[in-house]
N, C-alpha and C positions, 0 to 999 in steps of 0.2 A: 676743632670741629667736633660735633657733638653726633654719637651716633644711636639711632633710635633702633632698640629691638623689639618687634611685635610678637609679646610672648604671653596674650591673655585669653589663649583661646581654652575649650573647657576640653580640648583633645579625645572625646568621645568616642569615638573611631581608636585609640590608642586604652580606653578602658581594660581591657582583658591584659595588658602587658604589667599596667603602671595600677590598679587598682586605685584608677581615680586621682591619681599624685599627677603632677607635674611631668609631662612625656619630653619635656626640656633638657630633665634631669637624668634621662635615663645612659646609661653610660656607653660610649664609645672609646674599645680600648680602656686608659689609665684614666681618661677624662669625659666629664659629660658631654651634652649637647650644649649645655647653653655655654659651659665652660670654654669651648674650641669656639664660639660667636664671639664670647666677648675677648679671647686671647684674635681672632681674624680685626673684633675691631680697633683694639691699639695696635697692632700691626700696621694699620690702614692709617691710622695718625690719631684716628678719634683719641684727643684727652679726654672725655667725656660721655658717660655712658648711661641710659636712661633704657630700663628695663621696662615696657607697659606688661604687666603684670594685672591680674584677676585679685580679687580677695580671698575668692574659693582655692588658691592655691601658694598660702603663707610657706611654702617649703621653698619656694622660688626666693621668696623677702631672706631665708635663713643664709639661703646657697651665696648671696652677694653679699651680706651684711659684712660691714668692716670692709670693704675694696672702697676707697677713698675717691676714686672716680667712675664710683659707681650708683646712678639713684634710681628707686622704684618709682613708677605714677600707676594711675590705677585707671581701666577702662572700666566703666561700672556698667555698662551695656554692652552686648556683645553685639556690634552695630556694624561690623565690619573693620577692613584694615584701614582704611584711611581715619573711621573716628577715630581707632585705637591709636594714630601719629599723631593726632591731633591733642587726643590725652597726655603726650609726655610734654605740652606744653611747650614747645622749641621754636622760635620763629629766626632762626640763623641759619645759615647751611649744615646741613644733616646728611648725612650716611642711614637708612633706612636698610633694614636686616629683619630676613621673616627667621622665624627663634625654632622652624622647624626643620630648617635646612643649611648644613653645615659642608663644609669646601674641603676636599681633600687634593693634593698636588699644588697649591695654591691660590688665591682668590681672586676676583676681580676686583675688589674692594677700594684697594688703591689708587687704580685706575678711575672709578666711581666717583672719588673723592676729589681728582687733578683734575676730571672731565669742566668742574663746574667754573673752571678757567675761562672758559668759552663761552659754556653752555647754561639753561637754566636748571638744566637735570641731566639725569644719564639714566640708562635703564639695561642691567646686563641681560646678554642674549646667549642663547646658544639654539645650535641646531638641531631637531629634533627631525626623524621621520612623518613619513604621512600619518602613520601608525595612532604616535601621539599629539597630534595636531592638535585635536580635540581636547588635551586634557591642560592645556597651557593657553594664559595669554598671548598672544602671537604680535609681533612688531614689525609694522611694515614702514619704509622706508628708510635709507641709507643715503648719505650718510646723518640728514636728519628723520628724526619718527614723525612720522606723517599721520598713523593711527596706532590702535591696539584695539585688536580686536578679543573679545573674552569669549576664549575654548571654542574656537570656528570650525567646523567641519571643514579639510582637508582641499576639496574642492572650493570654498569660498575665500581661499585664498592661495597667491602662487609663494606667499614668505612660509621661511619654515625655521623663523627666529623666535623663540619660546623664551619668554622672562624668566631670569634665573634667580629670584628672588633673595634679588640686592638693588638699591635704586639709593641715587643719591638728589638734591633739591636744594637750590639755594637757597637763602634767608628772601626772597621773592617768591617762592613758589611756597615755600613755608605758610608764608601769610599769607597765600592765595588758600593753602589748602586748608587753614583756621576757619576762613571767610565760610569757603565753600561748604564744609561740616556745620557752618554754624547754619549757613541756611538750610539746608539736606534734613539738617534733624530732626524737623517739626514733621517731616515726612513720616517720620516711626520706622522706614526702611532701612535695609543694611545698605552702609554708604562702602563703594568699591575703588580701591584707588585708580583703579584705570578708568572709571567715573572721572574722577577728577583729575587724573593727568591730562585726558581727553578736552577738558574741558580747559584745561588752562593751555593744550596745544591749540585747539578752536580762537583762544581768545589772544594768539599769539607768540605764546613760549616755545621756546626752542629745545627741543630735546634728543641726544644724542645716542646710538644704541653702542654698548660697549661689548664686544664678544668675547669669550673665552678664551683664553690664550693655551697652546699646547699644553697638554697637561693638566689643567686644570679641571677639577671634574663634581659639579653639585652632584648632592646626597642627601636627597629628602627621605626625614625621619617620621611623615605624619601620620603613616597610617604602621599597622602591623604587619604588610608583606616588603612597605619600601623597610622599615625598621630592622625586619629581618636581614635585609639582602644587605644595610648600612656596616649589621655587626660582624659578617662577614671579610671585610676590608680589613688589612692589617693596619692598624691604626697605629699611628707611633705612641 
């Protein structure tokens, strides 16, 4: 299995920490960000690891170089997450991994990956209060996703399963999501994965939500207060 990390954003919001480098890189504990993703994705079984990567940020290209199963592609617009899956060029079953949020206590990852036994994708969940309703994708239906809704006010829905940014996609949904970017792009807009999951549950696909198992706990690094609160954690 081939697992795709979406790691080409320009982290702007992360400027004051990283002076413009790579916010992928910045360390937790003994090891970076991106380091603990791509150690979660052979874990997970991915032989095969495809970093989408910026040009504006060759320290990313340094940090891999020489890991044998590991390759750069390049989003050359920053168009959103779904162009940037579609840049690493993969149309087989993928493990999909946003490069700014990193698993402590253990992953879902695995599970992600066995889901697509079944299913056409998986998409991890956990529960969040009303609080942050608003600041997550929200997945409504159990035990198939029925929708996703993007950052809903609290009241417009009764789920309170927030995408934990990991999602996996068979080699079906893969070339669904090639299609779909290819037509989206003439649009000049940012294309949103849940644009296109949406689109490929509408026309069918069956998708599964995977929840958090005891213990396990995301740790998003994107911005400079979650970052802060990440380097707090006694990381091994």
């Amino acid at each position: 299995m081939v697992a795709i990390i979406a790691a080409a954003g320009r982290g702007t919001r992360m400027a004051p920490l990283t002076g413009g480098k790579a916010k992928e890189l910045l360390p937790l504990g003994s090891r970076s960000v991106l380091a603990r993703i791509l150690a979660e994705a052979r874990e997970a079984g991915a032989d095969r690891i495809v970093v989408v990567n910026s040009r504006e940020k060759p320290e990313i290209d340094a940090a891999v170089e020489g890991m044998a199963d590991v390759r750069v592609a390049y989003q050359s617009r920053m168009r959103g997450v779904a162009d940037a899956i579609a840049a690493a060029d993969v149309r087989e079953d993928a493990l999909i991994m946003m490069g700014d949020a990193v698993f402590q206590g253990g992953s879902p990852s695995a599970r992600l990956r066995q889901a697509l036994v079944g299913a056409d994708g998986a998409i991890a969940v956990e529960t969040v209060d009303d609080a942050h309703v608003s600041l997550y994708g929200i997945v409504v239906g159990s035990p198939r996703v029925e929708r996703i809704l993007e950052k809903p006010a609290p009241d417009e829905t009764p789920s309170r399963a927030a995408v934990a940014a990991r999602y996996s996609l068979n080699a079906r949904m893969m070339e669904f999501l090639h299609l779909r970017v290819r037509e989206l792009g003439s649009q000049g807009s940012e294309i949103t994965l849940t644009q296109i999951l949406m689109d490929a549950i509408r026309d069918g696909a069956e998708f599964v939500p995977i929840a958090l198992a005891a213990g396990e706990r995301r740790v998003d690094c994107g911005s400079p207060e979650e970052y802060a609160e990440a380097v707090r954690i006694p990381w091994e």
